[in-house]
BAKOLVEX-698177 format. One record per residue (C-alpha): residue in one letter; x, y, z; residue number from 0. Coordinates in Angstrom, 2 decimals, m for minus. Example, Ala and Ser with C-alpha at 12.3 -4.5 7.8 and 13.67 -1.06 7.14 Angstrom:
! residues 2
+------+---------+---------+---------+------+
! resn !      xx !      yy !      zz ! resi !
+------+---------+---------+---------+------+
!    A !   12.30 !   m4.50 !    7.80 !    0 !
!    S !   13.67 !   m1.06 !    7.14 !    1 !
+------+---------+---------+---------+------+
This chain:
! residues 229
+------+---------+---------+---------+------+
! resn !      xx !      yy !      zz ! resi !
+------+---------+---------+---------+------+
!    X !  m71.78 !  m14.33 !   48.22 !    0 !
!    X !  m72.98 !  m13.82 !   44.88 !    1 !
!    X !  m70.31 !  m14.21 !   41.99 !    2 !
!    X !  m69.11 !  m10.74 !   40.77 !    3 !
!    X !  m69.95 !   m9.82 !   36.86 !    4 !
!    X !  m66.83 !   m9.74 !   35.17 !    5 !
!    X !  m65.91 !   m5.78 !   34.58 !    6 !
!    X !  m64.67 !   m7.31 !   30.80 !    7 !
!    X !  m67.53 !   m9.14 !   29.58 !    8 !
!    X !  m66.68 !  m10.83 !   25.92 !    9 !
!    X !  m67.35 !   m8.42 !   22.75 !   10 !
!    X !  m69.51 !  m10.42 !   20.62 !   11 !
!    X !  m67.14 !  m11.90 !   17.66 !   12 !
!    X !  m64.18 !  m12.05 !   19.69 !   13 !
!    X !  m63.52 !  m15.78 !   19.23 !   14 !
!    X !  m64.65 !  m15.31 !   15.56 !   15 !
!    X !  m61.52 !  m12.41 !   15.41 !   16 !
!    X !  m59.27 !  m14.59 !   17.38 !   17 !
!    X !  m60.32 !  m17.47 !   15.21 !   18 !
!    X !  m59.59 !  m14.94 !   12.23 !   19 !
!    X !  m56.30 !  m14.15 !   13.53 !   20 !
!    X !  m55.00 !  m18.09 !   13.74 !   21 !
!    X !  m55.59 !  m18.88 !   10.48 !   22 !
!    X !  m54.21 !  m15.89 !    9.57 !   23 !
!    X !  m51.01 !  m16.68 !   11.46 !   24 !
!    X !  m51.28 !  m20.19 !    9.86 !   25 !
!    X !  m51.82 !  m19.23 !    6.66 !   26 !
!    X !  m48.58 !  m16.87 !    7.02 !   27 !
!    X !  m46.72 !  m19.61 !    8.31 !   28 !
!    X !  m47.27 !  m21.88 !    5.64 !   29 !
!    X !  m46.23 !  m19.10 !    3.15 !   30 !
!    X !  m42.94 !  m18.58 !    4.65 !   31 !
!    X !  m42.82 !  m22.59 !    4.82 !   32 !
!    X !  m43.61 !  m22.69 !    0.70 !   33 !
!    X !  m41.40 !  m19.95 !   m0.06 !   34 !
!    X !  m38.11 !  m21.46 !    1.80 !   35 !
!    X !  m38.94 !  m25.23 !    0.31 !   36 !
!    X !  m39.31 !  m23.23 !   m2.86 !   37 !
!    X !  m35.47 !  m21.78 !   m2.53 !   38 !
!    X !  m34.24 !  m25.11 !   m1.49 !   39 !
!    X !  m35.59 !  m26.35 !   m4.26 !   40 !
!    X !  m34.04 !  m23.87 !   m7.08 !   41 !
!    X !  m30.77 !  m23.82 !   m5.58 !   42 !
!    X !  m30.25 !  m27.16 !   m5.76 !   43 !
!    X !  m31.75 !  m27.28 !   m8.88 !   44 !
!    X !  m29.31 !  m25.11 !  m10.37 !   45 !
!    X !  m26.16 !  m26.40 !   m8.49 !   46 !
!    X !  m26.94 !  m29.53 !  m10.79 !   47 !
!    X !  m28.50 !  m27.81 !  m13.70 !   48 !
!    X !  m27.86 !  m24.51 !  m14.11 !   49 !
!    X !  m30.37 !  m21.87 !  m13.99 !   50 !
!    X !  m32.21 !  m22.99 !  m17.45 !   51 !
!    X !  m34.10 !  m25.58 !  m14.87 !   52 !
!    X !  m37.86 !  m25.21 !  m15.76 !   53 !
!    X !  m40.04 !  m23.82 !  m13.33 !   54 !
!    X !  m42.62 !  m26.89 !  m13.00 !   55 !
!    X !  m39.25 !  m29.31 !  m12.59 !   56 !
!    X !  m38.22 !  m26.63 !   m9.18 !   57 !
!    X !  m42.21 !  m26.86 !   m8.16 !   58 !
!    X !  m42.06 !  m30.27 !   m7.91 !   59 !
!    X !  m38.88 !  m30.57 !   m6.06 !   60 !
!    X !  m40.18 !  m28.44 !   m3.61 !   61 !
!    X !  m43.19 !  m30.22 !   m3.12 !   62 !
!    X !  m45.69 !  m27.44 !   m4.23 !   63 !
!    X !  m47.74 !  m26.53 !   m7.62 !   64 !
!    X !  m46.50 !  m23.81 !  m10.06 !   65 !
!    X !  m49.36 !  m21.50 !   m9.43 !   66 !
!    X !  m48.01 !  m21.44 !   m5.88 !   67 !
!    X !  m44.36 !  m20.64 !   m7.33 !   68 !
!    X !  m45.58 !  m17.75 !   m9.24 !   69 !
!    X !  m47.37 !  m16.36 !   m6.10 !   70 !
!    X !  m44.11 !  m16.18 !   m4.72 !   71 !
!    X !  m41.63 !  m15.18 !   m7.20 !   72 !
!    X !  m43.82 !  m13.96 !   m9.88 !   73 !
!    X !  m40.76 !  m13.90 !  m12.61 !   74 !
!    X !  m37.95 !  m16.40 !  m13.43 !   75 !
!    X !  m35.04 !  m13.91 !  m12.70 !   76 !
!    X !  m36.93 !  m13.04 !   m9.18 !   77 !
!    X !  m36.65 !  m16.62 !   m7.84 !   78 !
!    X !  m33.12 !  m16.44 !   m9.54 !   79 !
!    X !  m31.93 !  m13.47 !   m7.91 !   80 !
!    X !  m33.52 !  m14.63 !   m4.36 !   81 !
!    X !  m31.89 !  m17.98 !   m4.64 !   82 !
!    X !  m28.31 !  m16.38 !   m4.84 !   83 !
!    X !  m28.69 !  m13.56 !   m2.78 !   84 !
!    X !  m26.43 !  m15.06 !   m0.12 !   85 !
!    X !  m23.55 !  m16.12 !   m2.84 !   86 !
!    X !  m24.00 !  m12.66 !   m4.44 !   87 !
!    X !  m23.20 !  m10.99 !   m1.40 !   88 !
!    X !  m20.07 !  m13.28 !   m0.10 !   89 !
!    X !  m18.66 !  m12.78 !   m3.81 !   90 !
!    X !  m19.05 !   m8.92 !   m3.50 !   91 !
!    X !  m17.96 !   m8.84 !    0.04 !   92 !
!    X !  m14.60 !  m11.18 !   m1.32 !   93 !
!    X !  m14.24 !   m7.99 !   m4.12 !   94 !
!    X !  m14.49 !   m5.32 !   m1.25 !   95 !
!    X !  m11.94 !   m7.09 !    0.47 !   96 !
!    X !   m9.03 !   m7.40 !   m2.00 !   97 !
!    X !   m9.70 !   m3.64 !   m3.14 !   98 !
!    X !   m8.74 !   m2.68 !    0.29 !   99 !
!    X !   m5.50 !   m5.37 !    0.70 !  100 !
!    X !   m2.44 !   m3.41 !    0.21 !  101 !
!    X !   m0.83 !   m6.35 !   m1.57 !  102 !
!    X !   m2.48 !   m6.27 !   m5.41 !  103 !
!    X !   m0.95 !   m9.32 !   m6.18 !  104 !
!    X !   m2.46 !  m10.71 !   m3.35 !  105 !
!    X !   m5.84 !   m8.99 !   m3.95 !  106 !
!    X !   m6.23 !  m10.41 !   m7.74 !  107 !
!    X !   m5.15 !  m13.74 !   m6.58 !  108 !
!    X !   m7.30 !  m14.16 !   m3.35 !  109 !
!    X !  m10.66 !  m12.92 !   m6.09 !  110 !
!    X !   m9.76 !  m15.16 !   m8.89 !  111 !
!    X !   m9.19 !  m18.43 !   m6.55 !  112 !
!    X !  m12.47 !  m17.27 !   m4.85 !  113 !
!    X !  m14.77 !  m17.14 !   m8.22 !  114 !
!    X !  m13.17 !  m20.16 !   m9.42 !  115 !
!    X !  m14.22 !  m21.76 !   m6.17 !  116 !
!    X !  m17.69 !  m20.97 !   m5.95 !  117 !
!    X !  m17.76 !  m21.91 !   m9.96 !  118 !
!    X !  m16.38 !  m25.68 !   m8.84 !  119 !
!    X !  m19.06 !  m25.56 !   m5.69 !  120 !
!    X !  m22.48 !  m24.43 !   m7.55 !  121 !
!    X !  m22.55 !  m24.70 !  m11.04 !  122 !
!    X !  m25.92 !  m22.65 !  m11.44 !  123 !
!    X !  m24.57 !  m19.61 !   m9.10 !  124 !
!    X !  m21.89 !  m18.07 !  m12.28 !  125 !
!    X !  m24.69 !  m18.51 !  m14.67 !  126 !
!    X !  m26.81 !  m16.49 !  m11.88 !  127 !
!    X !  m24.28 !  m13.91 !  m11.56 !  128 !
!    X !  m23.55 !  m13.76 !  m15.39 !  129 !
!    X !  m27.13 !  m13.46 !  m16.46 !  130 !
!    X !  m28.82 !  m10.27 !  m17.61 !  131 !
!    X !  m31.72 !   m9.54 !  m15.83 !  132 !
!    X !  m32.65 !   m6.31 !  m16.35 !  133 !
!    X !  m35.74 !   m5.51 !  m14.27 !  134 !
!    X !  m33.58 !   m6.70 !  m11.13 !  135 !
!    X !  m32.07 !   m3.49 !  m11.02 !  136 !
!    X !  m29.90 !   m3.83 !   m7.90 !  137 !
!    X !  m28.67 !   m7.63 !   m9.15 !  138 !
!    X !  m27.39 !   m5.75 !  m12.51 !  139 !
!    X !  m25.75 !   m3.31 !  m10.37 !  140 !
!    X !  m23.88 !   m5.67 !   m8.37 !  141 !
!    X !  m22.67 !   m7.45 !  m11.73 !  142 !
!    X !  m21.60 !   m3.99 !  m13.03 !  143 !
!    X !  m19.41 !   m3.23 !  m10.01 !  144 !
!    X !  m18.23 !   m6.55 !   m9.90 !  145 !
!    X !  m16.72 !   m6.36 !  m13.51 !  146 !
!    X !  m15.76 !   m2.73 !  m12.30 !  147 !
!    X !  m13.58 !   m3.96 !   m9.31 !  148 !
!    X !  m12.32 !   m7.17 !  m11.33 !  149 !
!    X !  m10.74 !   m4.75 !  m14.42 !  150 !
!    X !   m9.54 !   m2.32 !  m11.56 !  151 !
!    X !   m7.47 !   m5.32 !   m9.96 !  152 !
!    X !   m6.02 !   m6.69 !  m13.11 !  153 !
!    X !   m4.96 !   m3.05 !  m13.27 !  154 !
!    X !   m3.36 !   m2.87 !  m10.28 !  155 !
!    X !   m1.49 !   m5.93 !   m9.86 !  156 !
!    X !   m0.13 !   m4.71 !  m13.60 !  157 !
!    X !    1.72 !   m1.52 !  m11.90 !  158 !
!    X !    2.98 !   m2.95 !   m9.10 !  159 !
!    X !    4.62 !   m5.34 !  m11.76 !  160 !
!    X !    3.01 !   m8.93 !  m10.33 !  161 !
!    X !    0.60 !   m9.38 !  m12.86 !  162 !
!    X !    2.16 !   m9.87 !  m16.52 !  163 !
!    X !    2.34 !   m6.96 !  m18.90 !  164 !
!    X !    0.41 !   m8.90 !  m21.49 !  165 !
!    X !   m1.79 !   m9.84 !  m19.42 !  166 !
!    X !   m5.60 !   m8.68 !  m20.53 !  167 !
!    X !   m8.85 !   m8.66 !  m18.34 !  168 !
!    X !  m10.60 !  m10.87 !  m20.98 !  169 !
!    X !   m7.85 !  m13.42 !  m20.05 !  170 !
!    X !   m9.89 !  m13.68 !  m16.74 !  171 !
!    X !  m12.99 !  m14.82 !  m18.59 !  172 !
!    X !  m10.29 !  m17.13 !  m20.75 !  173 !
!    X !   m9.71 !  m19.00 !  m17.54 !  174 !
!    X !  m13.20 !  m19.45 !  m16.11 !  175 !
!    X !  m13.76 !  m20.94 !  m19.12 !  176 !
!    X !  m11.16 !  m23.27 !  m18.62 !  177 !
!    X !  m12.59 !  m23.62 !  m15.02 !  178 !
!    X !  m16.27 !  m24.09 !  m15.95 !  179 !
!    X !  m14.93 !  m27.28 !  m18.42 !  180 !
!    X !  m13.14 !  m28.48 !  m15.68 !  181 !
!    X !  m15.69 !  m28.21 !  m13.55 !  182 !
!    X !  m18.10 !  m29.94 !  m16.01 !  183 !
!    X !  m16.18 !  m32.60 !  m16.79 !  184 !
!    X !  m14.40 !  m34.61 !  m14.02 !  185 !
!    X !  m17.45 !  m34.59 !  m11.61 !  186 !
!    X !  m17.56 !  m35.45 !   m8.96 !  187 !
!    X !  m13.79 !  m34.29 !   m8.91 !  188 !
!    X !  m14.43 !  m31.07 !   m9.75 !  189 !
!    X !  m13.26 !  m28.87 !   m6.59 !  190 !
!    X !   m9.84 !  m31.04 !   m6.56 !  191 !
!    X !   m9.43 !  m30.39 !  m10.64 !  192 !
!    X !  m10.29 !  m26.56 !  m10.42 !  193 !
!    X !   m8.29 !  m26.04 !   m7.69 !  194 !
!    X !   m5.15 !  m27.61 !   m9.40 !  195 !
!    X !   m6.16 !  m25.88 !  m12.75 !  196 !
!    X !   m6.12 !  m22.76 !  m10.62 !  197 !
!    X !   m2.68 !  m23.23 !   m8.81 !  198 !
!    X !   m1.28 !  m23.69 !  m12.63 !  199 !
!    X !   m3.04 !  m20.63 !  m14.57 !  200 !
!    X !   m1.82 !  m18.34 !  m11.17 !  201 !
!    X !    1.45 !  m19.73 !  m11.77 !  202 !
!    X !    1.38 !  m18.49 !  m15.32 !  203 !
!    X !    0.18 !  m15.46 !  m14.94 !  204 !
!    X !    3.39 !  m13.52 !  m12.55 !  205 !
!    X !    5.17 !  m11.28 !  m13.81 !  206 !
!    X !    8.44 !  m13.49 !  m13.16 !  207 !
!    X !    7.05 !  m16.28 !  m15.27 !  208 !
!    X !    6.54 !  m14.14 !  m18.59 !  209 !
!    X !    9.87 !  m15.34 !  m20.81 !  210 !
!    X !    7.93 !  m15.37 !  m24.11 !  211 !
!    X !    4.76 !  m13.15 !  m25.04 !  212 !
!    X !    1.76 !  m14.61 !  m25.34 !  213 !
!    X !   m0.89 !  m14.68 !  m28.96 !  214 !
!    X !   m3.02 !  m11.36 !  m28.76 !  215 !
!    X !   m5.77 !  m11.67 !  m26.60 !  216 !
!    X !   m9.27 !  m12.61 !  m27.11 !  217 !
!    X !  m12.27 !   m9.95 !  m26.54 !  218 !
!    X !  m14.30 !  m12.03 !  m24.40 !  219 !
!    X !  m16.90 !  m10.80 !  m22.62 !  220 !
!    X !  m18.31 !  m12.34 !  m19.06 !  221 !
!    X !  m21.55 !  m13.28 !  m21.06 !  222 !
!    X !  m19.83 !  m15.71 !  m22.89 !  223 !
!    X !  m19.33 !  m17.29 !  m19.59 !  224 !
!    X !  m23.48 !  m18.03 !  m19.33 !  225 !
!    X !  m23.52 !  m20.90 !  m21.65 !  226 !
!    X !  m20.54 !  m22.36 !  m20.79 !  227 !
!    X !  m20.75 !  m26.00 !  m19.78 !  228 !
+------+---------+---------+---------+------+
């Protein structure tokens, strides 16, 4: 019996499309590849460094050429932003948090242990966070509410009489400077040292613990922070 003519005979260029559609897929693939060696590459980068790294120093960690960098993050503050999106959102989530605990002693302590712990971990994320970048709109944002939620804690923990009368919301910038020479200074010691630094300046500042008033307090601001270490 004669072979039946296939009722789906091949268009003409359908290998050449599928052909298209494989490199295509490859090509694709090998962007997302770049793109997540390139964001290995900064973030470690900048836990060593800071985020003043040069661009052609994270393109050659990750194993690709700057022109391939910029096709990805065409701005410095874009591949900044992207490389911290993750601690960005754990530090706001850890703000959310202690504005909802009932306890606002609790709530300034749990934040200020938690910044001061990331600060010991990644020494490039609190120059991230501190940063101005003002064409990364929803970045700046987050940094605005953050300082936002941080002043409305101080405040709290003030009236429920934990926090120490003279106690000013600069004086939280006052310790992370403390922190960040910690930090910069006894490595590779530094989560031990901060965390011991930390138990002390929490100590200091209850309520309880405030027998003699304290100098007048510094205006710092949290962009004082950026070139710290």
């Amino acid at each position: 019996m004669p072979a039946q003519p296939s009722h789906n005979p091949p268009q003409p260029g359908s290998e050449a499309l599928r052909a298209n559609a494989l490199r295509a897929n490859a090509l694709r693939a090998d962007a997302r590849e770049n793109r997540d060696r390139i964001l290995r590459a900064a973030r470690e980068a900048y836990a060593l460094h800071g985020i003043d790294v040069p661009i052609s120093a994270i393109a050659r960690r990750a194993g690709v050429g700057v022109a391939t960098l910029y096709r990805r993050f065409p701005t410095r503050a874009s591949l900044v932003t992207e490389a911290f999106a993750e601690q960005l959102a754990e530090c706001a989530g850890a703000l959310d948090e202690a504005l909802e605990d009932p306890d606002p002693w609790h709530a300034f302590c749990s934040v200020f242990t938690k910044v001061c712990a990331m600060q010991a971990a990644d020494r490039g994320f609190t120059h991230a966070f501190l940063a101005r970048f003002p064409d990364e709109a929803s970045y700046a944002g987050e940094r605005d509410r953050a300082e936002e939620g941080l002043a409305l804690l101080v405040r709290r923990a003030k009236e429920a009489g934990a926090l120490r009368p003279d106690f000013d919301v600069s004086d939280v910038v006052l310790a992370l400077l403390a922190n960040s020479g910690v930090v910069n200074g006894v490595q590779p010691e530094a989560g031990a040292a901060s965390r011991r630094l930390v138990g002390y300046l929490l100590e200091s500042f209850r309520a309880e613990g405030a027998v003699r008033p304290l100098p007048s307090p510094v205006r710092l601001e949290l962009d004082q922070l950026y070139g710290a270490g």
